[in-house]
MMTF fields as JSON, N, C-alpha, C and O atoms, coordinates in Angstrom:
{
  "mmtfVersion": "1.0.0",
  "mmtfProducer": "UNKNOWN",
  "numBonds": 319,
  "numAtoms": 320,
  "numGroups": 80,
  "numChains": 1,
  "numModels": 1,
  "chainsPerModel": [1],
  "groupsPerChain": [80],
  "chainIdList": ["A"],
  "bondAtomList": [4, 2, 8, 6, 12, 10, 16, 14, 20, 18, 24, 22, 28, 26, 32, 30, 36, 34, 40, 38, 44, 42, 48, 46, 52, 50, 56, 54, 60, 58, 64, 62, 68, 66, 72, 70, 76, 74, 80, 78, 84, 82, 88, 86, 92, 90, 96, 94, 100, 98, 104, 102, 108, 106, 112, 110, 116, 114, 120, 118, 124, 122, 128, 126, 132, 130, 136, 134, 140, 138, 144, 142, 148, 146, 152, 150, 156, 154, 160, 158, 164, 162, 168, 166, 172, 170, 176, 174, 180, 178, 184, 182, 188, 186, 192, 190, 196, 194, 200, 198, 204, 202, 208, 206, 212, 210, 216, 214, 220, 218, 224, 222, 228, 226, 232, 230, 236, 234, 240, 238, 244, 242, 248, 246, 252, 250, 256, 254, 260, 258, 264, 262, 268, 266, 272, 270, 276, 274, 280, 278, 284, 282, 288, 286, 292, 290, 296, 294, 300, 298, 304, 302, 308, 306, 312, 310, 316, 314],
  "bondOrderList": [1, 1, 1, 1, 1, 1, 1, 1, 1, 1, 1, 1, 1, 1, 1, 1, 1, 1, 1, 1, 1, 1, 1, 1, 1, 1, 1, 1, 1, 1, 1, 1, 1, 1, 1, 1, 1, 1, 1, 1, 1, 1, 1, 1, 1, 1, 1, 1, 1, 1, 1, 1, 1, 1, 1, 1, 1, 1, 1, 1, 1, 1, 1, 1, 1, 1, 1, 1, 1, 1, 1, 1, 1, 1, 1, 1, 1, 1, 1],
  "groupList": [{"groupName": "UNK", "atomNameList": ["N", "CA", "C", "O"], "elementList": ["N", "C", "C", "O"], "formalChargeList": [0, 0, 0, 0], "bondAtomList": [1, 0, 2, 1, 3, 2], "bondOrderList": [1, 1, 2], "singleLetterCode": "X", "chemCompType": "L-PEPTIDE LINKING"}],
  "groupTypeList": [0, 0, 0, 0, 0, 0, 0, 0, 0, 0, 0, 0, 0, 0, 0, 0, 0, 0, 0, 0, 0, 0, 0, 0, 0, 0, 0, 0, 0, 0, 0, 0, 0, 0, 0, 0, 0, 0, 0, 0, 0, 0, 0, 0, 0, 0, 0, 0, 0, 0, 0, 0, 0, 0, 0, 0, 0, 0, 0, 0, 0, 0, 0, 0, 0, 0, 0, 0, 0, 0, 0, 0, 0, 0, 0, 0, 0, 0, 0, 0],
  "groupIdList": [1, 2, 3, 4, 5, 6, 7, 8, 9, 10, 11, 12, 13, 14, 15, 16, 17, 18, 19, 20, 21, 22, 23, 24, 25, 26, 27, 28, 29, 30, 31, 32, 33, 34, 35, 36, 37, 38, 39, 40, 41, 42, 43, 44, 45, 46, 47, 48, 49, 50, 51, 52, 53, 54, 55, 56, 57, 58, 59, 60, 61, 62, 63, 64, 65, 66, 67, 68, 69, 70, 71, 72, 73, 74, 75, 76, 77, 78, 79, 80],
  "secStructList": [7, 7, 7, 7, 7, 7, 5, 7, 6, 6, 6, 7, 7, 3, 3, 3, 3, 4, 4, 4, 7, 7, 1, 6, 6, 7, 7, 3, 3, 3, 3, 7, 7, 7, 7, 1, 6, 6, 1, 7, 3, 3, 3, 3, 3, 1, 1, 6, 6, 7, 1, 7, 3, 3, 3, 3, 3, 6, 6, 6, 7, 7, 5, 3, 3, 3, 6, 6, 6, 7, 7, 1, 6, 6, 7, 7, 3, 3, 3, 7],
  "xCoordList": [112.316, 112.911, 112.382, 111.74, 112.505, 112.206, 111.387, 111.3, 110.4, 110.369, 111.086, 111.052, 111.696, 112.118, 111.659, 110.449, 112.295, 112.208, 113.192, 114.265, 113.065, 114.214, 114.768, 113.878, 115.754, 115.863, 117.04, 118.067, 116.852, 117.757, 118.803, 118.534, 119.867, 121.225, 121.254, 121.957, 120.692, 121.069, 119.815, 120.245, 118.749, 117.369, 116.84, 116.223, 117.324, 116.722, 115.037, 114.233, 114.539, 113.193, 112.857, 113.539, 112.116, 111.828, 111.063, 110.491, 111.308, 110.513, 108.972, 108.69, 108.118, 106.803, 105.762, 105.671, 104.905, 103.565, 103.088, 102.951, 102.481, 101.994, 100.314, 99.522, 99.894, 98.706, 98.324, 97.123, 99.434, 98.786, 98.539, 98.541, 98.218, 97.572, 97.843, 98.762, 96.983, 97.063, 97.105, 97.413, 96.478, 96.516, 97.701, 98.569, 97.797, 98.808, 98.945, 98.066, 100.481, 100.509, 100.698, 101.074, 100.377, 100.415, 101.932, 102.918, 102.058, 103.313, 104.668, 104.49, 105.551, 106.171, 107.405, 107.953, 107.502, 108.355, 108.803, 108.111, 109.683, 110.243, 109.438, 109.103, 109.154, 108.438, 109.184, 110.04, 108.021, 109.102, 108.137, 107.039, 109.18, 108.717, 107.525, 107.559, 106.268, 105.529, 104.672, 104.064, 105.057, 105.353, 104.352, 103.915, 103.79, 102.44, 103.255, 104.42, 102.2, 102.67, 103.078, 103.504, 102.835, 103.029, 104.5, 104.993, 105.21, 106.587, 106.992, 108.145, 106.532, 106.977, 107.266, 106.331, 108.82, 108.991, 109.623, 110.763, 109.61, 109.693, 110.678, 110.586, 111.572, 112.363, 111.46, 110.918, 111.455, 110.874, 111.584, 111.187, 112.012, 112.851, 111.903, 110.738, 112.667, 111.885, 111.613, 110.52, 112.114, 112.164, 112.446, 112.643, 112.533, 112.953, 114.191, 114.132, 115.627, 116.711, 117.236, 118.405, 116.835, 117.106, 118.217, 118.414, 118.763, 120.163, 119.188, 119.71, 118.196, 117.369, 115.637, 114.767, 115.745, 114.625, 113.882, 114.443, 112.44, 111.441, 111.522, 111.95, 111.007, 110.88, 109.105, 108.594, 108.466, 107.58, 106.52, 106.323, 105.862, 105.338, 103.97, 102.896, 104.66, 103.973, 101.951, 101.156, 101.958, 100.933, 99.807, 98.581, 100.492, 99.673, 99.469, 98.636, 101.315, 101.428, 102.131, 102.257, 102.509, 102.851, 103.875, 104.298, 104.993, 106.1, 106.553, 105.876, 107.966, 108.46, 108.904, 109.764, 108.776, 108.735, 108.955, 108.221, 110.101, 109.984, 109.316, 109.542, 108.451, 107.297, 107.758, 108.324, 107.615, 107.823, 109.662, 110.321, 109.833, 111.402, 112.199, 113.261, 111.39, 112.734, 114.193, 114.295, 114.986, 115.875, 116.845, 118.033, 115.771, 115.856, 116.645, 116.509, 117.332, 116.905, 115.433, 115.073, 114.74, 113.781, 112.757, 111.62, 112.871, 111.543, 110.447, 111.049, 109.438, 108.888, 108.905, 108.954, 108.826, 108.916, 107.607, 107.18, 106.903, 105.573, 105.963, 107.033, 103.936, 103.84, 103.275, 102.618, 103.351, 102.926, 102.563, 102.228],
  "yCoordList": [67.096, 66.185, 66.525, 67.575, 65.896, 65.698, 64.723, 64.034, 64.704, 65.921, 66.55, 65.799, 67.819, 68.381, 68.576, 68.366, 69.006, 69.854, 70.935, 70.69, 72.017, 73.016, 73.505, 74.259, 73.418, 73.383, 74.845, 74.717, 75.991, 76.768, 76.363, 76.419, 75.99, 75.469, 76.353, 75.942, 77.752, 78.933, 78.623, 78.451, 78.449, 78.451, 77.698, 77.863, 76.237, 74.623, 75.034, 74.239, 75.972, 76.099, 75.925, 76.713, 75.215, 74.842, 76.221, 77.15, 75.935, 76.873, 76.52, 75.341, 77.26, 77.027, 77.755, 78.409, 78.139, 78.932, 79.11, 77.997, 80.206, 80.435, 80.196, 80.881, 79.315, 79.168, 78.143, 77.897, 77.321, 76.723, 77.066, 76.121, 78.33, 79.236, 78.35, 77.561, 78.643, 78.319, 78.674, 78.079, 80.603, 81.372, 81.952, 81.876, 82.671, 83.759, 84.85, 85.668, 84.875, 85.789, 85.4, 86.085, 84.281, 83.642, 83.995, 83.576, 84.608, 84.744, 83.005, 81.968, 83.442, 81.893, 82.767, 83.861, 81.912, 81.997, 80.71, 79.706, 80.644, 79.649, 79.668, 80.727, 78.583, 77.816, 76.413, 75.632, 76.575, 75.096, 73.602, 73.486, 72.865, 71.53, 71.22, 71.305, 70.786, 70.447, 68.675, 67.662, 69.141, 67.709, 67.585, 66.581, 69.115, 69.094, 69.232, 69.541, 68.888, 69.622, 71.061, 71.445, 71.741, 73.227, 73.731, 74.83, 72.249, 72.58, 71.638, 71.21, 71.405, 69.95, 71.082, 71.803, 71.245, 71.449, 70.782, 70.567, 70.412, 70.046, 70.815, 72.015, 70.526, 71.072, 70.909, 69.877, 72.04, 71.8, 72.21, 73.37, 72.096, 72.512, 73.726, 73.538, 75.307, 76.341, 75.44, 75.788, 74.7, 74.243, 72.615, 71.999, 71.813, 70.674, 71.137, 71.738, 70.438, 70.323, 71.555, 71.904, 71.908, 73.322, 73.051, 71.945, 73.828, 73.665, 74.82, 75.072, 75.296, 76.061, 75.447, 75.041, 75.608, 74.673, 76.087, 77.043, 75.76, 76.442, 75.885, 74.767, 76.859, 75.289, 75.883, 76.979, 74.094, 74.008, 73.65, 72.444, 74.509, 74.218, 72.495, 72.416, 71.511, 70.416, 70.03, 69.339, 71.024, 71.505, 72.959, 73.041, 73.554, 74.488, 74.647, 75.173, 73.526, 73.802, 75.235, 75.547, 75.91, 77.516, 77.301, 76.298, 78.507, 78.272, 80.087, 81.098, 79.718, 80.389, 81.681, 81.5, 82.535, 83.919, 85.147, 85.584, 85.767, 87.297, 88.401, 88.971, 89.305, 89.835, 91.047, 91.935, 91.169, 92.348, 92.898, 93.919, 91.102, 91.217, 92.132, 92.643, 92.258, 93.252, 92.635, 91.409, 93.191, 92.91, 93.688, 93.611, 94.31, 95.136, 93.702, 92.517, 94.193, 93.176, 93.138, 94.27, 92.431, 92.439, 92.238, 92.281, 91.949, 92.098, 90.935, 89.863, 90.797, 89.909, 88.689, 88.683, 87.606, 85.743, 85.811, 86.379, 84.749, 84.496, 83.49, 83.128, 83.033, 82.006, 82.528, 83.544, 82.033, 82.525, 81.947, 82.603],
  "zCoordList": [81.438, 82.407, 83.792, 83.828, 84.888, 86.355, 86.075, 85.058, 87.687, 87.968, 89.406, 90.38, 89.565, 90.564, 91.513, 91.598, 92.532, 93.885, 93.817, 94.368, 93.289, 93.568, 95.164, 95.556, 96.168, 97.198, 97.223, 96.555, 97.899, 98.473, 99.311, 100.511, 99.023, 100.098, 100.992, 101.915, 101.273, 102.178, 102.789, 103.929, 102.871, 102.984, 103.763, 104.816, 102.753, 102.803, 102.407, 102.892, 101.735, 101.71, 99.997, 99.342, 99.312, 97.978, 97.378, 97.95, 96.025, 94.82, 94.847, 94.629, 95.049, 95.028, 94.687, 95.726, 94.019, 93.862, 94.766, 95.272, 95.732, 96.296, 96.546, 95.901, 97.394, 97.733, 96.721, 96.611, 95.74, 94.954, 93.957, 93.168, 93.351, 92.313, 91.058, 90.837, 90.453, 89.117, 87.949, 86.917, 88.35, 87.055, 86.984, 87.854, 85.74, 85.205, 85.895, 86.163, 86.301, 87.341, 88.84, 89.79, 88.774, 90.636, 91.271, 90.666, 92.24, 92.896, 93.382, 94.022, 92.824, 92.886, 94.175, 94.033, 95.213, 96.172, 96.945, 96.77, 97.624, 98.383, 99.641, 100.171, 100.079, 100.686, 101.376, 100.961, 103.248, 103.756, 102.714, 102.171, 102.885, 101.69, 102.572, 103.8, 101.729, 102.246, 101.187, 101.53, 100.179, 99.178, 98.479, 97.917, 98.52, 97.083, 95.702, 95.45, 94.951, 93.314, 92.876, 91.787, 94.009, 93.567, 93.737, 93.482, 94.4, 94.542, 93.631, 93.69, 93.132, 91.742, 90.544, 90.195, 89.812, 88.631, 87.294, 87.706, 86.223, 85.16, 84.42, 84.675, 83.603, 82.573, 81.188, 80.793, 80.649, 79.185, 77.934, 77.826, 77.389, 75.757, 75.301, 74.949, 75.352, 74.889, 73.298, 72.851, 72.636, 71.388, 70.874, 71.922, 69.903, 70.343, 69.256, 68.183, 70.228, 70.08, 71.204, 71.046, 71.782, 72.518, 73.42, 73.922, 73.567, 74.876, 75.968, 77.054, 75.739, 76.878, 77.037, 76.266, 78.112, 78.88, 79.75, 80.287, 79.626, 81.074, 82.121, 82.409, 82.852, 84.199, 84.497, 84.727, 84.291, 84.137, 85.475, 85.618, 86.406, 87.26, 87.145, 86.549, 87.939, 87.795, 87.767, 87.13, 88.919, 89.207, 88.418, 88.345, 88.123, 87.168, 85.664, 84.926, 85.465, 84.232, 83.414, 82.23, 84.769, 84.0, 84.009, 84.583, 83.122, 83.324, 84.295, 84.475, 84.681, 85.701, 85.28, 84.419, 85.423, 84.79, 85.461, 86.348, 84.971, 85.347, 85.519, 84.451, 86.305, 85.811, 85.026, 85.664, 83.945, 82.942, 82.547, 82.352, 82.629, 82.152, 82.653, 82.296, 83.674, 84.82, 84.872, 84.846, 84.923, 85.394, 87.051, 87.363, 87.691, 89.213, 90.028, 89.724, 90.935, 92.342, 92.922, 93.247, 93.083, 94.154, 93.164, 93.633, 91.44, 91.079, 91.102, 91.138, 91.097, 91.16, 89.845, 88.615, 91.088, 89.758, 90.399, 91.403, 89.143, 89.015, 87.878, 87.389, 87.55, 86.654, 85.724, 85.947, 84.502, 83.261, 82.222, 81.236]
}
């Protein structure tokens, strides 16, 4: 489903890939809206019938990811 704009209510600044990136690994951070694809995200069904969804970067195609299933404060999101 979307496609989105994810927006921070504390922020007002959107979910975005950094620099655009496209590979695995690209740093994903909030960003002011600027109305490319790299702030465009998608819901995807990890499965079909799924009650859980990715969120699918419009522009790269990656999905949104934890880096090394941390669960820290502060760890790094990226694409994958």
């Amino acid at each position: 489903a979307g496609p989105y704009r994810l927006r921070n209510v504390g922020s007002g600044l959107v979910l975005e890939v950094y620099g655009a990136a496209k590979g695995s690994g690209a740093r994903v951070q909030q960003g002011a809206d600027d109305g490319t694809a790299a702030q465009v995200w998608r819901l995807s069904p990890v499965h079909e019938g799924a009650a859980l969804f990715h969120l699918v970067n419009e522009h790269s195609g990656k999905r949104l990811d934890v880096a090394n299933a941390d669960t820290s404060n502060g760890t790094r999101i990226q694409q994958w």
